[in-house]
C-alpha positions in Angstrom: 44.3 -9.1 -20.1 45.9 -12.3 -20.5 46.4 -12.7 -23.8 48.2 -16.1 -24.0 44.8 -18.2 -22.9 43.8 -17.1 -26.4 46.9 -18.7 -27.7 46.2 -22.0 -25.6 42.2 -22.0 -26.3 43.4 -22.1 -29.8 45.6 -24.8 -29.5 43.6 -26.6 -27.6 41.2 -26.5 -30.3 43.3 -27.2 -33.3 42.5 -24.5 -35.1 44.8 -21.8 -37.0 44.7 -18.1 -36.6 43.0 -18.5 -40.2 40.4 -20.2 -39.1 39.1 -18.4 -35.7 39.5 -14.8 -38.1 37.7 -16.1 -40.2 35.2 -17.3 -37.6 35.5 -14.0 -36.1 35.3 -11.5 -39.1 38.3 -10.1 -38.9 41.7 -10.3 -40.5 44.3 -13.0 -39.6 47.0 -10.1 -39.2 44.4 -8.4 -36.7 43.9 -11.3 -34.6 47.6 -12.5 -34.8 48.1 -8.5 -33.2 45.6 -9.3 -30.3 46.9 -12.4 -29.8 50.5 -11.6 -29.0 49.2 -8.4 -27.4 50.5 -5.6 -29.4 47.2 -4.6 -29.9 43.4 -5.0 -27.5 41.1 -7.0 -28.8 38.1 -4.8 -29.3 35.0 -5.9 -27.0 32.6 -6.3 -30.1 35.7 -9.3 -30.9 36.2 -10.5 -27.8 32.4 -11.3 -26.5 32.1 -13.1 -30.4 35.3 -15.1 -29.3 33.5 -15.7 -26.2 30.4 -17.0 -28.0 32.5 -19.2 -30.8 35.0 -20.6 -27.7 32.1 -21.4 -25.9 34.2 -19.6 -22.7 33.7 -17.5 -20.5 34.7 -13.9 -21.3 35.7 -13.0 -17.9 37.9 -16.0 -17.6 39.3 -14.4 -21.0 40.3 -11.4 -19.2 41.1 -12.3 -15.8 38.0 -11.5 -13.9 37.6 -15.2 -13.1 39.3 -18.7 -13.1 36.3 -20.3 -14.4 36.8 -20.9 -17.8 33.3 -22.8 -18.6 30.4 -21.0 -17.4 26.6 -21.4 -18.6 25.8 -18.5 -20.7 23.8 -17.2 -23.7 25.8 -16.1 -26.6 24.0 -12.4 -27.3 25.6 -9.2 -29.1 26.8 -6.4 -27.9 23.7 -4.2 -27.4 24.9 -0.9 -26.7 21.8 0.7 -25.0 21.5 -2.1 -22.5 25.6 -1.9 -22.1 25.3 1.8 -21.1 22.1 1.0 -18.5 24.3 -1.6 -17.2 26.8 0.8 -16.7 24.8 3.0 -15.1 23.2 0.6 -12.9 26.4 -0.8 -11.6 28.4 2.6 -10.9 25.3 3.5 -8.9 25.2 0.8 -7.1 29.2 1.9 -5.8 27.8 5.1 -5.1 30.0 7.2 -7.7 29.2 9.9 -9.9 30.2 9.9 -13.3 32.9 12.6 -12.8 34.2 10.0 -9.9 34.5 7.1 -12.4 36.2 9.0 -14.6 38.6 10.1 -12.6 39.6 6.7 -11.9 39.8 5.9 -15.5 41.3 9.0 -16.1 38.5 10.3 -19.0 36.5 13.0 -18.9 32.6 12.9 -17.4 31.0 13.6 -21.1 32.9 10.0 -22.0 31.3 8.2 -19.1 28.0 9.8 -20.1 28.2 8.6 -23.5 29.0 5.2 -22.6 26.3 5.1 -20.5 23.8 6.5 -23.5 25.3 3.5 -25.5 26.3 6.4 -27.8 30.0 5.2 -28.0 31.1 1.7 -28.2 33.1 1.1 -24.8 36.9 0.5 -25.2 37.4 -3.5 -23.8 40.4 -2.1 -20.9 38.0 0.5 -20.0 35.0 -2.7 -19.3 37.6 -4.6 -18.3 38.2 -2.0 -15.5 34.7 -1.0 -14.6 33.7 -4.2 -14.1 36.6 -4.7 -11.5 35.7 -1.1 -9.7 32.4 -2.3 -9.7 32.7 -6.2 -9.2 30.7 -7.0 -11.7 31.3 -9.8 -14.4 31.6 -8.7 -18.1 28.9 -11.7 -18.6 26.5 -9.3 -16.2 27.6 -6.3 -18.1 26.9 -7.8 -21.9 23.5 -9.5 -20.5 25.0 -12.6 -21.2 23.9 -14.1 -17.7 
């Protein structure tokens, strides 16, 4: 994840680390961490930074160059997450004891993700999505 175009987006928009955490719900300490990459932003985080930006979130994490697409700024629905995930590691043909192999989890993970029982770490979307070629905009039912 490229954590610097959420450096230059901020910039670019003249506003302080204040203001987007307080945009974004979250501390300005917590932000400033995801922001110089010490820590991931969490997906709940990043799709609302998505929605507030007005950018796209795979542009965000390097799924695309296209920084402006049309989209509809929606939650995080968990259920629909999980079919999604479902849907699209079916569509590769893998089980879920095959994507977790490659993501180096166990199978009951994958399972719970897929339930929307769990809230899915943003590197572990970030990386479905790219096994799967699938935008995170697909993913969140954004498009």
């Amino acid at each position: 994840m490229n954590t610097e175009k959420l450096k230059f987006l901020r910039d670019e928009l003249e506003i302080t680390q204040t203001e987007i955490s307080n945009k974004l719900g979250c501390t300005r300490s917590a932000y400033s961490l995801w922001e110089i990459n010490v820590n991931t932003i969490p997906l709940y985080y990043l799709n609302k930074l998505s929605n507030i930006l007005e950018v796209n979130i795979d542009y965000l994490v390097d799924l695309s160059d296209e920084k402006y697409t049309k989209f509809n700024k929606v939650e995080i629905d968990r259920i629909e997450l999980g079919k999604r995930i479902r849907i699209a590691r079916k569509s590769i043909n893998y089980t879920q004891d095959k994507l977790a192999t490659i993501l180096n989890t166990t199978h009951s993970v994958i399972s719970a993700y897929e339930a929307g029982k769990t809230a899915v770490p943003t590197l572990f979307m970030i990386e479905i999505a790219r096994i799967t070629n699938k935008s995170l905009n697909w993913f969140l039912n954004k498009i």
